[in-house]
N, C-alpha and C positions, 0 to 999 in steps of 0.2 A: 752263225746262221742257225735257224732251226728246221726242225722235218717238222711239216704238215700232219697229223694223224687223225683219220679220222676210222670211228668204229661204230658198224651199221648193222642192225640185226632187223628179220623181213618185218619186224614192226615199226622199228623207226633207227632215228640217227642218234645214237647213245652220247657221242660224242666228236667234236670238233673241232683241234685247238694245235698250236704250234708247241711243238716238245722239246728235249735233247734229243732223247731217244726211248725208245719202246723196244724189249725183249718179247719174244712171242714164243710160244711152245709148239713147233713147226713137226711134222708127222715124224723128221727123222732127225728130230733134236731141236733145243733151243736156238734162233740166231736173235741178233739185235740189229738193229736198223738206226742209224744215224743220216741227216745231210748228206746228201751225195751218194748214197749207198747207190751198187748198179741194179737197173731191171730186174726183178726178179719175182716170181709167183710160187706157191706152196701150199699145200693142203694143212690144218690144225689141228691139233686133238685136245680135247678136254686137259685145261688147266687154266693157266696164269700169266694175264700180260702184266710186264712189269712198266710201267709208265712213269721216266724219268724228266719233271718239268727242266730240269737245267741240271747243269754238270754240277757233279758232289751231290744231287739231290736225293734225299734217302724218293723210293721210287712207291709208286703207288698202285695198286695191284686190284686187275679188273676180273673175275673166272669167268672165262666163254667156253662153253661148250660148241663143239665141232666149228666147220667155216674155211674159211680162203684166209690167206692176206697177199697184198700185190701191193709192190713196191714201183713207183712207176714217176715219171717227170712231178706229179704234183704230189710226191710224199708217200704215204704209206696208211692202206686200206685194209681194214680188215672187216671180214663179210661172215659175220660171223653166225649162228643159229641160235645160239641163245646166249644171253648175258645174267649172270648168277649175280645178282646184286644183294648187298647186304643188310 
């Protein structure tokens, strides 16, 4: 199965797409989010999601500056402030 992730910044919808999983740099440490993961919200600081399309996938790496993410029935949100694109 896979997690929903999608990542929103106040200008638009960055992105949209079903993943393995996504590591996020949460205020008081990294956690990773998979399918099934329980309920949970957290504040973010300035770093690096790691965005793994499928198991074994070397992962692919977005910088957001400040933001939320919330994990919740339809996957995993992140509300982020800014997106540092390359």
């Amino acid at each position: 199965m896979a997690l929903h992730f999608e990542l929103v910044t106040p200008e638009r919808l960055v992105l949209s797409q079903d993943v393995y999983m996504v590591t996020v740099p949460g205020t008081e440490g990294d956690f990773g989010v998979l399918q099934g993961h329980a309920p949970f919200m957290s504040t973010i600081r300035d770093g690096a999601l790691h965005v793994y399309d499928s198991n074994g996938a070397a992962p692919r790496e977005i910088h957001v500056v400040g933001g939320f993410a919330e994990v919740g029935e339809n996957g995993l949100t992140v509300l982020a402030e800014r997106v540092i694109e390359d």
